[in-house]
N, C-alpha and C positions, 0 to 999 in steps of 0.2 A: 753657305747658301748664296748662289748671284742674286744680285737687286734687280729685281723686276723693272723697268722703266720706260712707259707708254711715251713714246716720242712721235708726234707729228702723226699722230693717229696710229701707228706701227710698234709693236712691242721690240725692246730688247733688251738683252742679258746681257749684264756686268757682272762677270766672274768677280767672287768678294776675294779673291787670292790673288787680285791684279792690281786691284784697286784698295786705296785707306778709305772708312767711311766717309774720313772728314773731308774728301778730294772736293775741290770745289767743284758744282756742278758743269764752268766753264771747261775745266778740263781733262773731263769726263766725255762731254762733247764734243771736243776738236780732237784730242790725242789718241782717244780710245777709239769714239765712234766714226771720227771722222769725217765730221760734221761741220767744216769747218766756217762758215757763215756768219755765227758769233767773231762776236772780235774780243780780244782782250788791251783792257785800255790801260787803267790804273790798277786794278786790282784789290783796290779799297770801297768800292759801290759808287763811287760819286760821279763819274762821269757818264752810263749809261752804255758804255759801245758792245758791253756783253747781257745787257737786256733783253731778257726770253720769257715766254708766258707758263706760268705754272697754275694749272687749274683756272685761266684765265686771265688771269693777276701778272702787271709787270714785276719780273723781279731779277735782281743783280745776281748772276750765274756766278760772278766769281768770289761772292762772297757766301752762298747756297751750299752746306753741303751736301754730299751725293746722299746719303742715310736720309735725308732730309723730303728728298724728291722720290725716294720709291715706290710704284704703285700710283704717284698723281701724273697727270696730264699733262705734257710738256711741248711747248711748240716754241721750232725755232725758224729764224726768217727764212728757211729750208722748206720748210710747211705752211707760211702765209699762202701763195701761190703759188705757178707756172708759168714758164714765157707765152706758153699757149694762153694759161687761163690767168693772168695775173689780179691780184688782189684789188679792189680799188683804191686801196691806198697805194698799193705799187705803182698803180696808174696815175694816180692824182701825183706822185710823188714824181713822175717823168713829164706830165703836164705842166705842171708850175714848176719844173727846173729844179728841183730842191737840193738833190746831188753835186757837190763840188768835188773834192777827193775822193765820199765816199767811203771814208772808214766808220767812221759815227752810224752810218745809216742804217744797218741791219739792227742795231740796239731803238735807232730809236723810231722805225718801222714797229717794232714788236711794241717798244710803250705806246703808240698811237693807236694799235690793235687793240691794246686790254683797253684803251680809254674809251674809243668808239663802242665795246661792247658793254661798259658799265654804264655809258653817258651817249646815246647815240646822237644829241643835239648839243654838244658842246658851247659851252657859250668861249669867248678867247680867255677870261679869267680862269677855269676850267681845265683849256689846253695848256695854261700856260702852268698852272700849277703838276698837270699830270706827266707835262714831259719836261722832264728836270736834264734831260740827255746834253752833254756839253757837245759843242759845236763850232771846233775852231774857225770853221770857213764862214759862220755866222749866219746862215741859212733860216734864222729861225721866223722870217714874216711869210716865207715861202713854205715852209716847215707847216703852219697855222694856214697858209691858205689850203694846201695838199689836204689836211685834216679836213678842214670845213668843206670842200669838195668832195673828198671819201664818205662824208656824212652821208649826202644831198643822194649820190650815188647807193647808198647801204640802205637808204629810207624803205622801207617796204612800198608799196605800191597802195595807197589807199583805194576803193573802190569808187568810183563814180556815185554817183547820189542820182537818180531817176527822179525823173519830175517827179511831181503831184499832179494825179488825174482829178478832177475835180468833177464830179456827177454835175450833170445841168439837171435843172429841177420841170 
């Protein structure tokens, strides 16, 4: 039976004759779907470059495996945005310069996304605890600015507050 697997709002099948359950879920996504956006960095969870959202949740693709993710929710930096419509962290993220190389980025786009959706007022303690993503080029005070930007951008709109009329007597 293929594993069902909602990506980036889009279903699709994974023949289970192609794949071992235990495939990590990174590569599942580059080899099979061809998806390729993820990055794979170390292979052991600690550096973040293959960081994808599962039911919201950042989580390590390549240490995920595929049995694991069938049926949930999966977005990868494929699905944050569009060059047309880009994310506001995408935005924020070309604003404040944050990109050096560029490899790191699509992992740690994705843990900023689950962050902003769990925590939409991040304090820097917060950010700094959520995005664990390693960063050679050392991008990370631009990294925090891009975040706190994407917040302020993602705020809902509060409504105006209308005076008070006040009756004259």
């Amino acid at each position: 039976m293929p594993y069902q697997l909602q990506i980036n709002g889009r279903p699709h099948e994974v023949p289970d004759e192609t794949v071992d359950p235990s495939m990590p879920l990174l590569w599942v996504l580059r080899d099979v779907l061809q998806l390729t956006g993820t990055k794979f960095g170390c292979g052991i969870a600690a550096c973040g470059a293959c960081t994808v959202r599962v039911d919201g949740r950042a989580v390590r693709s390549c240490v995920t495996p595929l049995a694991s993710v069938a049926g949930r929710a999966i977005q990868t930096i494929e699905g944050l945005g569009t060059p047309q419509a880009p994310h506001p962290l995408q935005s924020a993220w070309i604003a404040h310069q944050v990109p050096q190389c560029g490899y790191c980025q699509s992992g740690m786009l994705m843990a900023a996304a689950a962050l902003l959706e769990s925590t939409p007022e991040p304090t820097d303690a917060q950010i700094d605890a959520a995005i664990t993503n390693l960063c050679r080029c050392g991008t990370y005070p631009r990294v925090r600015e891009a975040i706190r930007t994407a917040a302020v951008q993602m705020r809902p709109a509060r409504p105006q507050r209308q005076p008070l009329k006040v009756k004259s007597a």
